[in-house]
N, C-alpha and C positions, 0 to 999 in steps of 0.2 A: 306557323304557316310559312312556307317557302315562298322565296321571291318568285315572278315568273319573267322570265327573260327573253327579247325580242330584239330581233336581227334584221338591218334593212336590205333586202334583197332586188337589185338594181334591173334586174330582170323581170321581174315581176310590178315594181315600183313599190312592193307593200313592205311592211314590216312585219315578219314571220316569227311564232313562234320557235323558238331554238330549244331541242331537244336535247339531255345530256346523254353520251354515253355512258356503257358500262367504265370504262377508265377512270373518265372524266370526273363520275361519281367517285370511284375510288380512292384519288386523287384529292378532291376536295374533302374527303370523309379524311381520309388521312392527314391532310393538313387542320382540316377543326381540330383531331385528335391530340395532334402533337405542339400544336399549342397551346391546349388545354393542360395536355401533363407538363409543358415547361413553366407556366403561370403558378401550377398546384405545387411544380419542386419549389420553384422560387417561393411561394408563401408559407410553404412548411420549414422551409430554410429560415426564414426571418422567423418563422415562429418558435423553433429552435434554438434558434439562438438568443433569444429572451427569455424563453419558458422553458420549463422542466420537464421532462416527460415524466408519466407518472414512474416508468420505470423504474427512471433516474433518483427519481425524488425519494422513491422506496430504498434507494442504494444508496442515497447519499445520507439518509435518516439512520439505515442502519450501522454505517460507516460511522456516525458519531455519535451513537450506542456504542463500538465498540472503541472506540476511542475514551469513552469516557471511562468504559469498565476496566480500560488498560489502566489509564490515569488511577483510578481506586485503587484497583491491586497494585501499583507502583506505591501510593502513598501509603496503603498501610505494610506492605513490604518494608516501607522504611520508618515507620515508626517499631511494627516489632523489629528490627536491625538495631535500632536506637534502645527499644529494650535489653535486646541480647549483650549490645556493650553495655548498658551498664551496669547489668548483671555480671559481665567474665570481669570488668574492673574491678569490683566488690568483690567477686570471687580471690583473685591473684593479691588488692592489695590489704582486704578484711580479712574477709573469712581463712585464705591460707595463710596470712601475715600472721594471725593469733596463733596459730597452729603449728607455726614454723613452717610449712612444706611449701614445696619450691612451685612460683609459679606456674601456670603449664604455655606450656611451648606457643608463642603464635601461629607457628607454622603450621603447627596440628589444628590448630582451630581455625585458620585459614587457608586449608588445602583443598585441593578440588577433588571433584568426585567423578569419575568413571573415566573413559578413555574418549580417545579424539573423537570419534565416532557416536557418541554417545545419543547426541542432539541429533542424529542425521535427518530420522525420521520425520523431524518435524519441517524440514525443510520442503523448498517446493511450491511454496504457498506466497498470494501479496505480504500477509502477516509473519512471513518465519522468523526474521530478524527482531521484532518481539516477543512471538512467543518464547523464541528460543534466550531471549535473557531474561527473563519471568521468569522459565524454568531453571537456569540456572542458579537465578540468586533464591531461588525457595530449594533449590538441594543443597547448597553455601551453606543456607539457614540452618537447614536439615543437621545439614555433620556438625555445625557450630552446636547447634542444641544434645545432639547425642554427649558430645567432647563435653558440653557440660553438666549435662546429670550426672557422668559419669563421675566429675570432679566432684559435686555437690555429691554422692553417694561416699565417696572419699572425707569430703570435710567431717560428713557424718559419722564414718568410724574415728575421724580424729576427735569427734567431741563428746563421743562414747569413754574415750580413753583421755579425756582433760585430765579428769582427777589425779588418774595415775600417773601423767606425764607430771600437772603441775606440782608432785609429791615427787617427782624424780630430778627434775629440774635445779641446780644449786640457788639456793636462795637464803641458806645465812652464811657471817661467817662461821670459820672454820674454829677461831679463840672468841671467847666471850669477852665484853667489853672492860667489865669489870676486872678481868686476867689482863688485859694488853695494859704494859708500857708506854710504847707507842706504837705506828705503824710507821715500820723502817724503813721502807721501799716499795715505791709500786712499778706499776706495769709502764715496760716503756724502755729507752735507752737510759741506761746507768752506768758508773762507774764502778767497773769490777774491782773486789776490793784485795783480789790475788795483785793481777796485773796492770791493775792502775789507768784502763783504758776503758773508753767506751763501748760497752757490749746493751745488748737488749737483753732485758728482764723480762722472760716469762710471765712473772706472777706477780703475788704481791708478797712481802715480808712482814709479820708479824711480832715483834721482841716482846718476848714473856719468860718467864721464870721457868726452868727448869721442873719438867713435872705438871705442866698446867695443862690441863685437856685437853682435847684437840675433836673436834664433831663433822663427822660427816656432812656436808650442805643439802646434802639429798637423797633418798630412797637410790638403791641402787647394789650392784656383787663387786665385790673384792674382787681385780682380777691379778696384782700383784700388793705384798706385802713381805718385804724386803730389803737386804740393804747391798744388791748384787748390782745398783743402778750408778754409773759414772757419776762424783760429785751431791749426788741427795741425798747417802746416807740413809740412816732407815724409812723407809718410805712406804705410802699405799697409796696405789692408786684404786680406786674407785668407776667401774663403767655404771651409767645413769640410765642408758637406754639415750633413745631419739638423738643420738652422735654427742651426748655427753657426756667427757672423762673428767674428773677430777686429781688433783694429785697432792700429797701433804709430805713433805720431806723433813730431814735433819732432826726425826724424834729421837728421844732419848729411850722410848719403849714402846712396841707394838703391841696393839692390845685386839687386833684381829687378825685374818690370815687368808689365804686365798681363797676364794669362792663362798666366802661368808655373803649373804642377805644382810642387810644393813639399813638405818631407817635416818632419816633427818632426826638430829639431834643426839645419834648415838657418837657412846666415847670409843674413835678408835685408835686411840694412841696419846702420848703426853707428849709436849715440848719438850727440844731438847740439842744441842749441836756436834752432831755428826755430822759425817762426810763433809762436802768442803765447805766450813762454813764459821763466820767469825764471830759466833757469837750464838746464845740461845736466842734462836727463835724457830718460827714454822715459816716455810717457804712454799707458798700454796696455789697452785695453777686450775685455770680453766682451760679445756679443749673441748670444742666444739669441731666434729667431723678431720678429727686430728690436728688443727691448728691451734696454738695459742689464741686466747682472747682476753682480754681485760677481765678481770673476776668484780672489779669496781660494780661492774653492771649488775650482779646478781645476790645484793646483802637487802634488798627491799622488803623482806621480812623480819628484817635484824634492825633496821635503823629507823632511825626520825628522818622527817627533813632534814634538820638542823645538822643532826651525826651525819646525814649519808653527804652533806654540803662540807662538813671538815673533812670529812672521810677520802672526797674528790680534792681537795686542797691540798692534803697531805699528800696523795698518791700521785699527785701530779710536781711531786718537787723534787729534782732532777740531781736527789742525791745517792751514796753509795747504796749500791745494795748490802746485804749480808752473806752473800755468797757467789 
């Protein structure tokens, strides 16, 4: 109920009702108003600023929903990452190590994929700079895993073909044990025994009897058998396959010929001193992908411990060769 408001009127001596007018009302209706809404900003302010509005609270709930489903897919992004290396390790230094073949490139397994533009689309958003490195390290992942089936499909024709590599492979020697003298020279710098000087020896030397066998190390074709070669005298060489040559010089008779099929353990020639050489024996090399290599490494079919420990003794002593 409204107040009713009374005016003293000097003229009259009474105190009169006071009537508002239209303004007057307006005026005051206006002023309740507006200080009404200033009271309601101000308490919805402070309540604001303590509380949550529901809106908020829906956005801020959902915001660490996806927060946390970022964090999951980051952690297991990097556990399979952590599987993938240590599957390509095993691949480069196991699985292709037995096999011989050359590790595969980092760069391949660590190149990117598409063009600058790639990601654009996902741009635009609060979230782009996440999603857009989610997506990248799961396409990373992506080429990483193709790069390696592809290898693994590869190990797999090499281990189709063991048998026949590890049958091509030089793995005895060339004279039997019971035939050698000694073994007169190995791999390594020697003293040439023309010119009196330190050269590197190819191979290894052999001293045996004139006429004593001589055996292929490994499955593999005849690709020379001849004596048109500077210094070896008659000689064959032997291709093995997977980049490996064999070589057997200074026989005294050749007992195969070019493009002959040959088997570990066949006789292909006897000891003997031709071409430049001081003395009978067989002067016998390993190449791998055309380089000399120690042949020491490949009698593990031939020897004991014990022999393949004198074997390394003797070839390691830094005397003349025989040729």
């Amino acid at each position: 109920m409204s107040k009713i408001k009374f005016k003293y009127n000097p003229d009259t001596l009474n105190y009169e009702k006071v009537e508002l007018g239209t303004r007057d009302r307006i005026k005051k209706a206006l002023l309740f108003l507006g200080t009404g809404l200033f009271f309601a900003a101000l308490l919805l302010g402070i309540v604001y600023s303590f509380y949550e509005s529901p809106k908020e609270k829906m956005l801020r709930e959902d915001n660490e929903k996806l927060m946390g489903q970022y964090q999951e897919l980051t952690d297991r992004l990097d556990r399979l990452d952590a599987v993938m290396a240590d599957m390509e390790y095993r691949d480069d230094n196991v699985y292709r190590a037995i096999f011989e073949a050359e590790p595969i490139d980092p760069n391949e397994r660590k190149s990117g994929v598409g063009g600058v533009n790639r990601y654009q689309y996902l741009e635009g958003n609060e979230y782009s700079s996440l999603i857009i490195d989610i997506n990248k390290r799961l396409d990373q992942l992506s080429k990483r895993m193709v790069v390696e089936s592809e290898s693994l499909d590869e190990v797999i024709d090499l281990a189709k073909n063991k048998e026949e590599m590890l049958s091509s492979i030089p793995a005895i020697q060339p004279v039997a044990n019971k035939d050698l003298k000694r073994m007169a020279s190995g791999y390594g710098y020697r003293i040439d025994p023309h010119y009196k000087v330190k050269k590197h020896h190819d191979g290894m030397d052999f001293t045996a009897s004139t006429g004593t066998e001589i055996y292929a190390t490994g499955d593999g074709v005849v690709t020379r058998a001849d004596n048109n070669a500077s210094g070896y005298g008659n000689h064959v060489r032997i291709d093995h396959g997977y980049g490996y040559l064999t070589l057997y010089a200074h026989m005294s008779k050749l007992l195969v010929k070019k493009g002959q099929k040959v088997k570990r353990g066949d006789i292909i020639g006897l000891v003997g001193n031709t071409g430049k050489s001081m003395g009978s024996h067989l002067h016998y090399e390993v190449r791998k992908d055309g380089q000399p290599i120690n042949p020491i490494n490949f009698y593990f079919n031939d020897l004991t411990p014990d022999e393949y420990e004198v074997m390394i003794k003797l070839s390691n002593n830094a005397t003349q060769s025989f040729d």
